[in-house]
N, C-alpha and C positions, 0 to 999 in steps of 0.2 A: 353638616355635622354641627349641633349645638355647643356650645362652650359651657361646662358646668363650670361653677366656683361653688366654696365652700362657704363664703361672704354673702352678704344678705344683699336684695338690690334694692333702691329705693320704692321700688314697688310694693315690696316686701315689709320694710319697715313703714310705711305710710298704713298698709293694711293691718300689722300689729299695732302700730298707736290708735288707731283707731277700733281696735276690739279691746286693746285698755281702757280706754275710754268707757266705753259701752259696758265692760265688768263693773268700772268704778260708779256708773250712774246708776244703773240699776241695784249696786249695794247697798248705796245710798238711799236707793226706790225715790228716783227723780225722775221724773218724765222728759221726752225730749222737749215737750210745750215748756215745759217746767225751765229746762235749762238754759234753754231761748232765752228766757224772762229774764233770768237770773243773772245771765251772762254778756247778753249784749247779742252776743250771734244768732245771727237769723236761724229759724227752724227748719229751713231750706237749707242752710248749710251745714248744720248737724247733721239731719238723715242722709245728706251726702256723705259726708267725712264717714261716718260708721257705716256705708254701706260700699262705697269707693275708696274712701280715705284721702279723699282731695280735701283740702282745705289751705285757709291763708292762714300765712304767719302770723300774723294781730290776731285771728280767727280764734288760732291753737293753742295762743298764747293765751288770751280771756279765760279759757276754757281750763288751761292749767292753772289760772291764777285763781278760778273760780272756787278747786279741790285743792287749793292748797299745792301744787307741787311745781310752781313756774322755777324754785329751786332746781329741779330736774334739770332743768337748762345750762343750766351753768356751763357742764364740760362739755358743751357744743364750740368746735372749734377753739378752744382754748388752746393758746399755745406752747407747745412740748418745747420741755428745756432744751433737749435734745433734738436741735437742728438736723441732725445728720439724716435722723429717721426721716424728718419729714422730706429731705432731697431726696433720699430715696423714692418717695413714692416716686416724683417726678422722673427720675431717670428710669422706669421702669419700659 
């Protein structure tokens, strides 16, 4: 019997950043050659990241600081005032 949840799994979200990505390039109309150049990141690891969505953190990061939104990071792990919530997860 599978376990559904109604929460995303990192699988999940690694495949949507990585089709943001892919919206935001082509709006742009940047080539993946293009944003190799541009960014630092190999053009091997771009066709991965937007076809798997593997990629490294420095990788993601270039990549976000490239279009402007390494902001977006920000509330990664940032810590909640409210300690309680976060023991909860753990006692779960």
């Amino acid at each position: 019997m599978k376990n559904y949840s109604i929460n995303k799994t990192p699988s999940q979200v690694q495949l949507e950043l990585a089709e943001r990505l892919r919206e935001i390039r082509k709006d742009k109309k940047v080539s993946q050659s293009e944003l190799a150049d541009k960014s630092g990141v190999s053009l091997g690891s771009i066709k991965r990241f937007e076809h798997t969505g593997e990629i490294s953190l420095a990788s993601l990061l270039r990549l976000a600081h490239l279009f402007d939104r390494l902001d977006d990071f920000d509330a990664v792990f940032k810590t909640n005032e409210d300690l309680k919530e976060i023991e909860k997860l753990f006692n779960r």
